[in-house]
LOLUM-802474 format. One record per residue (C-alpha): x negated, z, y negated; residue in one letter. Coordinates in pm, whole numbers, plus 50000, padded with zeros to 5 digits. Layout:
N
    xx    zz    yy rest
     X     Z     Y    a
...
***
This chain:
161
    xx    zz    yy rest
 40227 33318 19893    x
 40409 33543 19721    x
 40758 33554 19518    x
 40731 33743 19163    x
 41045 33831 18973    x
 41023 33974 18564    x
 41278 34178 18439    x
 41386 34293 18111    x
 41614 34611 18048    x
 41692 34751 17735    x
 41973 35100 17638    x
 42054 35321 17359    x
 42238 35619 17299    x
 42331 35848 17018    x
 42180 36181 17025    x
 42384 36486 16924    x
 42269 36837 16873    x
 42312 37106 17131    x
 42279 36820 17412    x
 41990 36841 17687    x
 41705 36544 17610    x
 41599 36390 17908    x
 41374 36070 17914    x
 41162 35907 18196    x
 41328 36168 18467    x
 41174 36510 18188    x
 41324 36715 18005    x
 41217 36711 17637    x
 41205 37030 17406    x
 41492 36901 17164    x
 41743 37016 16955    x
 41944 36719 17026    x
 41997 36499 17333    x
 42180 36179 17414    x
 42571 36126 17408    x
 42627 36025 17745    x
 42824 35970 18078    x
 42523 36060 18331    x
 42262 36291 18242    x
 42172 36036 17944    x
 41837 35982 18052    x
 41790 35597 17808    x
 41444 35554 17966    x
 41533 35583 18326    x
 41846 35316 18201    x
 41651 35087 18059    x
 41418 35045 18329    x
 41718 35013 18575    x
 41856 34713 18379    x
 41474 34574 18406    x
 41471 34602 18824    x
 41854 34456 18908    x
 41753 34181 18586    x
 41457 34088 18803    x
 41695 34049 19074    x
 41966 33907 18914    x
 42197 34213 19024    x
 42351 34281 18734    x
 42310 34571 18512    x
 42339 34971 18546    x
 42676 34959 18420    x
 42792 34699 18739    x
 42623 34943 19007    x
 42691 35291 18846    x
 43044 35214 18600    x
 43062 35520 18307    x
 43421 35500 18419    x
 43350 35673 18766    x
 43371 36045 18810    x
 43149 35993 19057    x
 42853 35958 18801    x
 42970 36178 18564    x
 42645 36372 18443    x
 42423 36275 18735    x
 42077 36298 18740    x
 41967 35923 18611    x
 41661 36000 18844    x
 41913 35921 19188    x
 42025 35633 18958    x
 41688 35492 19009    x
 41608 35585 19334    x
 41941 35353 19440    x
 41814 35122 19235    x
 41498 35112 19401    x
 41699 35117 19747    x
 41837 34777 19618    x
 41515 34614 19514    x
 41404 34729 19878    x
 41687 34560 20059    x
 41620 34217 19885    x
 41254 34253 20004    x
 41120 34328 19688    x
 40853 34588 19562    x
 40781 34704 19215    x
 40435 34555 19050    x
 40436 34742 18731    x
 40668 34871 18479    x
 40641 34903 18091    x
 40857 35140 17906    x
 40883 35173 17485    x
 41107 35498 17362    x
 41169 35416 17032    x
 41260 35782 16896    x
 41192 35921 16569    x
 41132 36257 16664    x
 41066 36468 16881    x
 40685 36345 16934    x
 40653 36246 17245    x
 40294 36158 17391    x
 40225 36529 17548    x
 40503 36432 17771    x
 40391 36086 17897    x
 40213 36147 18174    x
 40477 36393 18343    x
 40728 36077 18274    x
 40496 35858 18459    x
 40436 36101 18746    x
 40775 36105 18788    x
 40891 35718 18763    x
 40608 35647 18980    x
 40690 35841 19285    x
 41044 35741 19236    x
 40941 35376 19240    x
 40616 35485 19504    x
 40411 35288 19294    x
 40076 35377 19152    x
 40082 35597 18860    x
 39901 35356 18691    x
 40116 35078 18744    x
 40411 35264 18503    x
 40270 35254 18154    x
 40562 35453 17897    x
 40446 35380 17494    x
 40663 35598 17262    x
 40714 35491 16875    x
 40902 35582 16582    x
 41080 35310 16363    x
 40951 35462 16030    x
 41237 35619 15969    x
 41403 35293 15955    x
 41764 35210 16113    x
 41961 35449 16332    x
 41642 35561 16450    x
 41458 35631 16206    x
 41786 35816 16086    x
 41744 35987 16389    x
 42097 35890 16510    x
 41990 35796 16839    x
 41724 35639 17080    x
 41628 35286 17255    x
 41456 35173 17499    x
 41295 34876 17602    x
 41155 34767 17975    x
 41006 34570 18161    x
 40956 34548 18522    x
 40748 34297 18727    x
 40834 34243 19105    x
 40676 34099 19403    x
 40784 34036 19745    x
 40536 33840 20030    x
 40642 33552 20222    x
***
């Protein structure tokens, strides 16, 4: 038998020029990146939110506070290899994940599959169990002002009894 747990995660930040852009643990060629505490990284958020929701942890901002020096421009790829240290110590192992980057520009989909290389082997998961879908908002809302950038995930997890 086993014990499945769904969780939904979603983040936004503003992006402002001269910033580094870094989504799904790569660095995007940008003119602007997002305003942040950490390294900004709204995809590697979001899906953070989506594991400790599964679990009913809490959300990034309860495990890594934007009020602690101690995260202050870290690398939001050892924000989700704690995370994944959590979902481990419940007994807990990630099924799949599904990511949406809603950005208006840059284009993203030549850097997909490095941003699933790298979520997967941070999760040690399949490559093909991290799907990452990037969209624009046609120019509609902050968006589509280009203003900022939000992302939605999902994570399913699975433990055996």
């Amino acid at each position: 038998m086993e014990d499945f747990r769904i969780g939904n995660g979603y983040d936004v930040h503003a992006l402002a020029p001269g910033l580094t852009l870094m989504l799904g643990g790569v660095r995007i060629d940008s003119p602007v990146g997002c305003v942040a505490h950490s390294d900004g990284d709204v995809a590697i958020h979001a899906l953070c939110d989506a594991l400790l929701g599964a679990l009913a942890l809490g959300d990034i901002g309860k495990h890594f506070p934007d009020s602690s020096d101690e995260f202050r421009g870290i690398d939001s790829k050892i924000l989700l290899s704690r995370t994944m240290a959590l979902v481990r110590q419940e007994g807990y192992t990630v099924g799949n994940a599904d990511i949406t980057i809603a950005l208006q520009a840059p284009k993203l989909a030549t850097y997909i599959p490095a941003m699933r290389e790298a979520l997967s082997g941070i999760m040690e998961i399949p490559v093909s169990a991290v799907s990452v879908k990037a969209t624009t908002t046609e120019r509609l809302g902050f968006v589509g002002r280009g203003e900022g950038c939000e992302v939605y995930a999902v994570a399913l997890l699975h433990r055996r009894r």
